[in-house]
N, C-alpha and C positions, 0 to 999 in steps of 0.2 A: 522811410517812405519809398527810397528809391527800390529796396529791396523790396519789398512788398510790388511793385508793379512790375519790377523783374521776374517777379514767381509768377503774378498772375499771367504776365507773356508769356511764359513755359508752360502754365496750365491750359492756355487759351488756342497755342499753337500745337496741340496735342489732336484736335480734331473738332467737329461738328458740333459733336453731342458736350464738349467743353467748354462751348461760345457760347451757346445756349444756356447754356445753366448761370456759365456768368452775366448773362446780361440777364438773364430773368432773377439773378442777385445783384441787380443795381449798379454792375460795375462800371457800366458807361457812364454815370452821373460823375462815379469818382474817376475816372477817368478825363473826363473835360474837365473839371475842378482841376485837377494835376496840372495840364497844359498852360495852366497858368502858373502855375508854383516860380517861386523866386530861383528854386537851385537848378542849375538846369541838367545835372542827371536826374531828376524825379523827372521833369519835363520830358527829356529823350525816351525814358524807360514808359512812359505813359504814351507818346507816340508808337511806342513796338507793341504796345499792348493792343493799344488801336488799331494796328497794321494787322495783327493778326484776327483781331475782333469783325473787321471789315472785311475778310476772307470771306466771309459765308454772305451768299446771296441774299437767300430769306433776311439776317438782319440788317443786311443793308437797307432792303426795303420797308423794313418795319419799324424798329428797333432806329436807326442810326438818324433817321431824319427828324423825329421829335428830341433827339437827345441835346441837340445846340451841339454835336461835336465840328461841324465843317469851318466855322467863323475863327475859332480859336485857333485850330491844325493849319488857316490858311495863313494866320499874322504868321505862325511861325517860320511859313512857308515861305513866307516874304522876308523876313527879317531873322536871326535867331544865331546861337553859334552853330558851329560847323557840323556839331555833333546832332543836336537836335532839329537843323537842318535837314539832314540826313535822314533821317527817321522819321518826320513830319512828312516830307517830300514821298518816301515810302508808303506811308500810309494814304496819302494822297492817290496814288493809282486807283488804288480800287475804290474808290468814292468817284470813276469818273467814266467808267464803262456808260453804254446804254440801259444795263438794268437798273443803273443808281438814282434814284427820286432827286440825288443831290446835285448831279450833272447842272442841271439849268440854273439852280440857284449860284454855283461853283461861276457859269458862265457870269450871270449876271454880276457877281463880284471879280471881274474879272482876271480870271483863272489864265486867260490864253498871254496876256501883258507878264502877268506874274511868271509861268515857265517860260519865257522866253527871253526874261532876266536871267533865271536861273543859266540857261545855257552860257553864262559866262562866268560861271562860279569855278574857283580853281579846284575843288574838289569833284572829282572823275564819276561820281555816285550820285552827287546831284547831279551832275550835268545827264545821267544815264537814268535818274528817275524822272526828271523834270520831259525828255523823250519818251519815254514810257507815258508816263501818263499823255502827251499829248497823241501815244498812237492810242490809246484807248481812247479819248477824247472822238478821234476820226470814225469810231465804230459805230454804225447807224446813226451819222450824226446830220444836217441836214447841211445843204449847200452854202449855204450863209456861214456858217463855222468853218465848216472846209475851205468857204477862199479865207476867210480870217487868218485860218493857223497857216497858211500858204504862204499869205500877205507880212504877214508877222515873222512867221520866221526866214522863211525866204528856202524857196528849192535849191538854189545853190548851195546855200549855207547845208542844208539835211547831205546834199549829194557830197560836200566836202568833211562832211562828218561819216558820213558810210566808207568812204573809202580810203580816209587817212586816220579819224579819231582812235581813239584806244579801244579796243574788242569790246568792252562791253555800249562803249558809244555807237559802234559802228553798227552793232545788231539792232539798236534801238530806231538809229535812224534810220536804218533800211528800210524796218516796220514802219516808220510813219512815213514813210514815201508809199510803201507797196499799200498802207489804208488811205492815202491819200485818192489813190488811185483806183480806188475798191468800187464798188456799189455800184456806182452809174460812172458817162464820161466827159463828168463837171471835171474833176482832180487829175486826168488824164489830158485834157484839152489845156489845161492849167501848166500842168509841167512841161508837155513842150512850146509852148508860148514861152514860156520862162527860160526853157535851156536851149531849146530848139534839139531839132530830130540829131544832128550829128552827136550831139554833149549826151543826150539820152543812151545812145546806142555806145557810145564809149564809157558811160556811167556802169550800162549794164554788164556789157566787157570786165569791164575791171572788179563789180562783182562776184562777177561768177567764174575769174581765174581760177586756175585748179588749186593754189595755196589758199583761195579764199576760205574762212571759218562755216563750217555747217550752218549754222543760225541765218548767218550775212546771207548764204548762196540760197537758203526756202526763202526768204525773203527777196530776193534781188530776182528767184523764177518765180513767186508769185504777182512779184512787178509788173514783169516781162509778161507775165499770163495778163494780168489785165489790162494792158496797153493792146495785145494781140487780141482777146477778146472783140473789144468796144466796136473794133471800125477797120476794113479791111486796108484804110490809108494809113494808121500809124502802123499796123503789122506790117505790111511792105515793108518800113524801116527795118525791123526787127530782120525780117527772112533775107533783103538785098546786103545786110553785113554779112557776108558769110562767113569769118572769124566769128562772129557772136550766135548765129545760127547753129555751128557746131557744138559750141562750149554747150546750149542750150540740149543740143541730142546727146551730145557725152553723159553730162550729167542724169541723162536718163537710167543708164545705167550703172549707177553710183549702187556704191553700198549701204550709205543711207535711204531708208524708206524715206522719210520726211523729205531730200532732196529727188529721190526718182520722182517720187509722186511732184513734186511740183514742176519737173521739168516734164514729165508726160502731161500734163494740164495744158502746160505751153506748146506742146506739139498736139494736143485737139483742137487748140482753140487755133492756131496756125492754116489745119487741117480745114477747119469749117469752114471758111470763106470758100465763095462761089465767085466766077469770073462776073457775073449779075449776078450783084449785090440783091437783085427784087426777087431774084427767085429761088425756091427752095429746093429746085435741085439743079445739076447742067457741070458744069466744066468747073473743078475744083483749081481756083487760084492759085494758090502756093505747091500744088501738089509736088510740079516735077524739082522744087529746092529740096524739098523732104526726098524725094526720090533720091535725087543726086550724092544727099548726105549718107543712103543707104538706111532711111529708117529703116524701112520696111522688113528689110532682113534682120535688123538689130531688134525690131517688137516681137518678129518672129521666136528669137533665141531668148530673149528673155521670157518667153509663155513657156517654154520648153524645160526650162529652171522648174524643175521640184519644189525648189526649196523658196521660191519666192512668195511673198508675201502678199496677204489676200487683197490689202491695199494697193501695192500695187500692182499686181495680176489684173483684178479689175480696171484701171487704167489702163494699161496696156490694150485689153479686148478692146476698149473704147477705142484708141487710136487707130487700131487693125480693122476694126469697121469702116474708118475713111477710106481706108487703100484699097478694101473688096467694092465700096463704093464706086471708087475710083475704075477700077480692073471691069467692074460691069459697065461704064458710063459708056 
């Protein structure tokens, strides 16, 4: 039996047009049948099947929520050996996005208590799925969840997992700090309540060290973007460090896209405050920190690159709009 759900995970993680054929052959019925099975390789090898089965949108939304699979993957989720832990936990994420019918039911069986047991499990996999799924959890999720998973796990805790846990912990958490802090500035007013402006600005510091891992550093500047977004009072934080202010403009010019782009995001949203907050145009706040840092010549040279990327060229122009803003004021 175990063989048999190990082949269907190989056929089912093949693609699209693979999921589909399996579930329109009934495999999810024997699938949650399995999750129950006594031996617990059948049980594990049934969870991978699942994990990849739940890849695809469409059957999440169609297909996965009549099938009774969430009840069974969540006992395991709670309780189980280490192995089907693992796998169960896996399959878990993606039943917990916004697009998933299952999210609220997952809520009401309370999903947020159950990972945030997990965060104590000596196994490095759970500890990095059970974060995973809570930053999906965070994604268009509504304010009442977001103080929950805040409340629950606690900012310190996420901030001391980002910047000592093991690499794949670290990335995880960073993610649920930077969707904590996403959307509106409920999760943003939250975190520095919690750590206050100094622990914030040394949090972000220590992210975005030069040795820090790619993953941790688009994460820790898309943090950094949405605290400097929200409200020209917590950017001040951000731009009056000027060790972390730099780290933010260096990384502009990283060789990773994924990392330029997110530190060019940080120096628009920087850029966009006005000395009066009420109005839409007049005396640009932060302008002359960014000056000092020498963006302006440094967006300059990076347009000037051939070879730079369409993503982030267009960022870039966006930035270089404030400063001809600025030079006409």
């Amino acid at each position: 039996t175990r063989a048999v759900f190990l082949t269907l995970g190989t056929i089912v993680s093949a693609g699209e047009e693979c999921r589909v054929r399996a579930v329109e052959s009934q495999v999810l019925a024997h699938v949650v049948r399995a999750l129950g099975h006594a031996d617990d390789g059948v049980k594990a090898a049934a969870c991978l099947c699942a994990q990849y089965i739940v890849r695809s949108v469409p059957i999440c939304r169609t297909h996965v929520p009549e099938s009774g699979l969430l009840r069974p993957l969540l006992a395991l989720v709670r309780g189980s050996a280490a192995e089907v832990q693992a796998k169960a936990t896996a399959a878990l994420i993606n039943l917990l996005p916004d697009f998933s019918p299952l999210r609220a039911e997952a809520l009401k069986e309370g999903v947020v208590d159950v990972l945030v047991r997990l965060l104590d499990s000596p196994h490095v996999i759970i500890r990095r799925n059970a974060l995973w799924s809570m930053r999906n959890l965070l994604v268009g999720t509504d304010d009442d969840t977001r103080r929950q998973i805040v409340d629950r796990v606690g900012v310190e805790r996420l901030g001391a997992l980002a910047r000592g846990g093991e690499p794949m912990e670290r990335e995880q958490a960073a993610g649920v700090l930077q969707n904590i802090t996403a959307e509106n500035d409920v999760g943003t007013r939250v975190v520095f309540e919690r750590l206050g402006a100094e622990q914030v600005v040394r949090l972000l510091r220590e992210l975005l060290a030069p040795e820090a891992d790619v993953p941790v550093a688009v994460h820790a500047l898309y943090l950094a973007n949405n605290i400097a977004v929200r409200s020209a009072e917590h950017c001040a934080h951000l731009v009056q460090d000027r060790e972390l202010l730099r780290a933010i403009v260096g990384h502009a010019a990283s060789g990773e896209s994924e990392v330029a782009i997110g530190a060019l995001w940080c120096i628009n949203s920087i850029a966009s405050h006005r000395a009066d907050a009420d109005a839409d145009a007049g005396e640009p706040r932060f302008m002359a920190a960014l000056e000092e840092e020498g963006v302006q010549p440094m967006l300059e040279m990076l347009l000037g690159d051939s070879g730079l990327c369409l993503g982030v060229r267009d960022r870039v122009k966006s930035c270089l709009d404030y400063f001809a803003a600025a030079d006409d004021a």
